[in-house]
NUTOR-879680 format. One record per residue: residue number from 1; residue in one letter; chain; y, x, z of N, C-alpha, C in turn. Coordinates in pm, whole numbers, plus 50000, padded with zeros to 5 digits. Atoms other than C-alpha are relative to their C-alpha. Example, Ala and Ser with C-alpha at 12.3 -4.5 7.8 and 13.67 -1.06 7.14 Angstrom:
2
ATOM resi resn chain  n.py  n.px  n.pz ca.py ca.px ca.pz  c.py  c.px  c.pz
ATOM    1    A     A 49881 50089 50000 49550 51230 50780 50120 50090 50000
ATOM    2    S     A 49881 49918 49994 49894 51367 50714 50109 49923 50073
% end
This chain:
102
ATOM resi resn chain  n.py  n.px  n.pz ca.py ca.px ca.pz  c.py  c.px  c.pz
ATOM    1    X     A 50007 49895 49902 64161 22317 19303 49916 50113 49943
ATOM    2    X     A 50071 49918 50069 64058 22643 19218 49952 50107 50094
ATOM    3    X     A 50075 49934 49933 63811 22887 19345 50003 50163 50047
ATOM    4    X     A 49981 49850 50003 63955 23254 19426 49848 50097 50078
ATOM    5    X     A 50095 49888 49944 63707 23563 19506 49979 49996 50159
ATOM    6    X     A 50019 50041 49883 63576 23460 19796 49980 49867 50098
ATOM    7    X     A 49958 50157 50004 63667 23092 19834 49906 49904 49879
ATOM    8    X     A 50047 50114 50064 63432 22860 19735 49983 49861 50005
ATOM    9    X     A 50030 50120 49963 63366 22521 19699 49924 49943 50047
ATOM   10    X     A 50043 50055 49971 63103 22488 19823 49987 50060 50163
ATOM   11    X     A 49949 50040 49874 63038 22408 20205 49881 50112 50096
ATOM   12    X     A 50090 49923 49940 62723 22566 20249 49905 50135 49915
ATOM   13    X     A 50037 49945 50069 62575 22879 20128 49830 49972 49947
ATOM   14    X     A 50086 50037 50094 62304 22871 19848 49870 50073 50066
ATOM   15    X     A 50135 49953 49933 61912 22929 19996 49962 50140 49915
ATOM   16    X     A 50016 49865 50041 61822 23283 19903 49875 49996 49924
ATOM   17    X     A 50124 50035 50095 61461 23140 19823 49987 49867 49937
ATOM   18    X     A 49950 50152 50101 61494 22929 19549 49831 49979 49960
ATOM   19    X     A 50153 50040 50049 61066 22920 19470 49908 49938 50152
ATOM   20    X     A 50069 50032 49869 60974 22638 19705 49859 49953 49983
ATOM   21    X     A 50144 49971 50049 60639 22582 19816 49960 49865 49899
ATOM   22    X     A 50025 50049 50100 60430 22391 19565 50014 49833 50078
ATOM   23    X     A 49983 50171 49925 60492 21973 19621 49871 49960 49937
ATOM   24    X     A 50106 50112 50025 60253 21695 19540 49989 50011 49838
ATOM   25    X     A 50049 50022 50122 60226 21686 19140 49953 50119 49976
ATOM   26    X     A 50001 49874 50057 60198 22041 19097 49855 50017 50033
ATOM   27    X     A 50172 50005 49955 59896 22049 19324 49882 49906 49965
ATOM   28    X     A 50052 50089 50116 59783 21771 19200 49918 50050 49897
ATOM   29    X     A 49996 49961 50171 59773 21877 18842 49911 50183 50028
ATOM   30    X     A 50126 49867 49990 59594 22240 18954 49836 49959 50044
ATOM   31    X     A 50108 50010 49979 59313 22066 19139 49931 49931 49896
ATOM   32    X     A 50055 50049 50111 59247 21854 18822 49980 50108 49937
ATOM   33    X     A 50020 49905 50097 59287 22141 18598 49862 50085 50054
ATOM   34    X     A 50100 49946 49933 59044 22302 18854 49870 49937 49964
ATOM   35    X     A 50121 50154 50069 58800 21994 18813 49911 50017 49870
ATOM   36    X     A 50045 49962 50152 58811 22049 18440 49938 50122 49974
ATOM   37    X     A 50083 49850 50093 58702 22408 18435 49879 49999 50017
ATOM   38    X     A 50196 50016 49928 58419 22336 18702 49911 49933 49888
ATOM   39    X     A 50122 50127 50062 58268 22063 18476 49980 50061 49875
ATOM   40    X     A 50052 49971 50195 58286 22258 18133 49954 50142 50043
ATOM   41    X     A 50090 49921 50052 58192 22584 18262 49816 49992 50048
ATOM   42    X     A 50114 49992 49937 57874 22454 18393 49924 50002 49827
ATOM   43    X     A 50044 50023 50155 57834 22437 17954 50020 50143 49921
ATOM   44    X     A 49989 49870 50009 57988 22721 17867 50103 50057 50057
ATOM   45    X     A 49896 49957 50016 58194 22985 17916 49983 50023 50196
ATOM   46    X     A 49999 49974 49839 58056 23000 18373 50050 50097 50022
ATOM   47    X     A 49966 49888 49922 58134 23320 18434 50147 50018 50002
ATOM   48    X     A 49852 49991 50048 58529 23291 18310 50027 49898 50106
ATOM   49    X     A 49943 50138 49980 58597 22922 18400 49942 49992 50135
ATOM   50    X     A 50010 50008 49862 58421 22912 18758 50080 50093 50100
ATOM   51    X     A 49932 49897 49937 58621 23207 18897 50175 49902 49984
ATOM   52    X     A 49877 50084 50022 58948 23005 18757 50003 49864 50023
ATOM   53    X     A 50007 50132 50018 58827 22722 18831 50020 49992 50212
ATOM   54    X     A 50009 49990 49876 58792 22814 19248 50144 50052 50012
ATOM   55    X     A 49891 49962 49944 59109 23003 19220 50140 49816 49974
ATOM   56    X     A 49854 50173 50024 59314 22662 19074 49987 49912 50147
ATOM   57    X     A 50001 50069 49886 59135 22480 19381 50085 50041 50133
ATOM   58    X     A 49987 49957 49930 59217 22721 19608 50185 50006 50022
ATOM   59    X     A 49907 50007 50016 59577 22726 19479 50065 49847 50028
ATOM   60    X     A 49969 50146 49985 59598 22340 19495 49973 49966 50128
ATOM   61    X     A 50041 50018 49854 59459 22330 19868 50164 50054 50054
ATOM   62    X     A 49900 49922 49947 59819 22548 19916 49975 50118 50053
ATOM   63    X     A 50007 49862 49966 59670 22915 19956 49940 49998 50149
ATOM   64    X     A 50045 49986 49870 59515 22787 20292 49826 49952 50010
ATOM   65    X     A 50163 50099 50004 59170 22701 20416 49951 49925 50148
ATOM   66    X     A 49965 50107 49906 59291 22484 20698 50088 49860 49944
ATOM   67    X     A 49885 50144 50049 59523 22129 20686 49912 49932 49945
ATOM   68    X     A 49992 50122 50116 59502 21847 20464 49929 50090 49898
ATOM   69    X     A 50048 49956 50134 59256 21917 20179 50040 49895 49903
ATOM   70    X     A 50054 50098 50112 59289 21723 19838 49879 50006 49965
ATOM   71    X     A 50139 50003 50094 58955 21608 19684 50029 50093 49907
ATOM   72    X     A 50063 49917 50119 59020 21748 19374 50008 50157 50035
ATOM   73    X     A 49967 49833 49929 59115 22099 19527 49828 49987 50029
ATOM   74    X     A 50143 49983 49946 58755 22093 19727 49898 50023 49920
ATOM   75    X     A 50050 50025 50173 58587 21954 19408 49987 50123 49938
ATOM   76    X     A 49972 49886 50107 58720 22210 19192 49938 50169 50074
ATOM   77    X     A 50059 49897 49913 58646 22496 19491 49831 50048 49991
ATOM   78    X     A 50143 49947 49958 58272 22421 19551 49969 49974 49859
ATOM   79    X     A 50088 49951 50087 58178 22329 19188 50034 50134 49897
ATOM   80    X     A 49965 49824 50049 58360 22706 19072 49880 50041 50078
ATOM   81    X     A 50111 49886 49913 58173 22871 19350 49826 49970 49936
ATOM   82    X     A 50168 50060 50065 57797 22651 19214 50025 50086 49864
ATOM   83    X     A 49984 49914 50150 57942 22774 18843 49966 50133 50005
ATOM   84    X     A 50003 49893 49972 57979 23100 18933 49845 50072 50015
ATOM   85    X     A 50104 49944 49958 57704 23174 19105 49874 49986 49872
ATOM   86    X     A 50106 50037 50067 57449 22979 18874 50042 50132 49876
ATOM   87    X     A 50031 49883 50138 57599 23209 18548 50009 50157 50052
ATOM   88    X     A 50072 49863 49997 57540 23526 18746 49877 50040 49990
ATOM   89    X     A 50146 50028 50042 57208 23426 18789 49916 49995 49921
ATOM   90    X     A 50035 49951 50074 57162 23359 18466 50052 50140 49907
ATOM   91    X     A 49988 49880 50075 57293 23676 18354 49913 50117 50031
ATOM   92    X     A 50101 49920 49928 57048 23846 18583 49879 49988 49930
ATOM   93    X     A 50099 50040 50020 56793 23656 18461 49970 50091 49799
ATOM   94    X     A 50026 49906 50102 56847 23776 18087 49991 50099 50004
ATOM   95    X     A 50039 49833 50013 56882 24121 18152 49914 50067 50072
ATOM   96    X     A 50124 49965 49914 56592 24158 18289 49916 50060 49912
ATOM   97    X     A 50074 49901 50129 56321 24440 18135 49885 49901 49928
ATOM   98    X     A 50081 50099 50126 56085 24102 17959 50028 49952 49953
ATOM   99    X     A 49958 50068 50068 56365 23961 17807 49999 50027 49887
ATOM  100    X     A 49980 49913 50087 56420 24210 17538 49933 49897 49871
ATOM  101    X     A 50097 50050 50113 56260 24136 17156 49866 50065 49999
ATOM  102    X     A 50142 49890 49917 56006 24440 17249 49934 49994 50059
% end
């Protein structure tokens, strides 16, 4: 059977949004990745890796800040935000006018 301009085979038309929302491994796999940034930038690299490290959580929670949380989403959320904060702190702290060599 063949398919003329217009005539298709199939029964029902095709969903217009084909980017559905994120499922279970995906989120998953961000709040770990999240996890991982929290815990290494508390070593180096805080000011990068805590900002990416709250947005992966925040992305793995599903863009909300209601529902069902995952641990590692939360995890990954509050120790970005601790990261964060602590290497602004210390960035404050060095550039401060008695740090200098002078």
């Amino acid at each position: 059977m063949m398919a003329g301009f217009g005539h298709t085979t199939r029964k029902h038309p095709r969903s217009r949004r084909r980017t559905g929302s994120r499922s279970g491994p995906d989120r998953a796999t961000l709040g770990i990745i999240g996890v991982i940034c929290a815990v290494a930038g508390f070593f180096v690299l805080g000011i990068i890796l805590g900002p990416l490290a709250i947005v992966c959580g925040w992305l793995a929670m599903g863009r909300r800040w209601n529902g069902a949380r995952p641990l590692p989403a939360v995890i990954a959320l509050v120790l970005g935000a601790i990261d964060t904060i602590l290497a602004i702190v210390w960035m404050a702290g060095t550039a401060g006018p008695g740090s200098g060599m002078f």
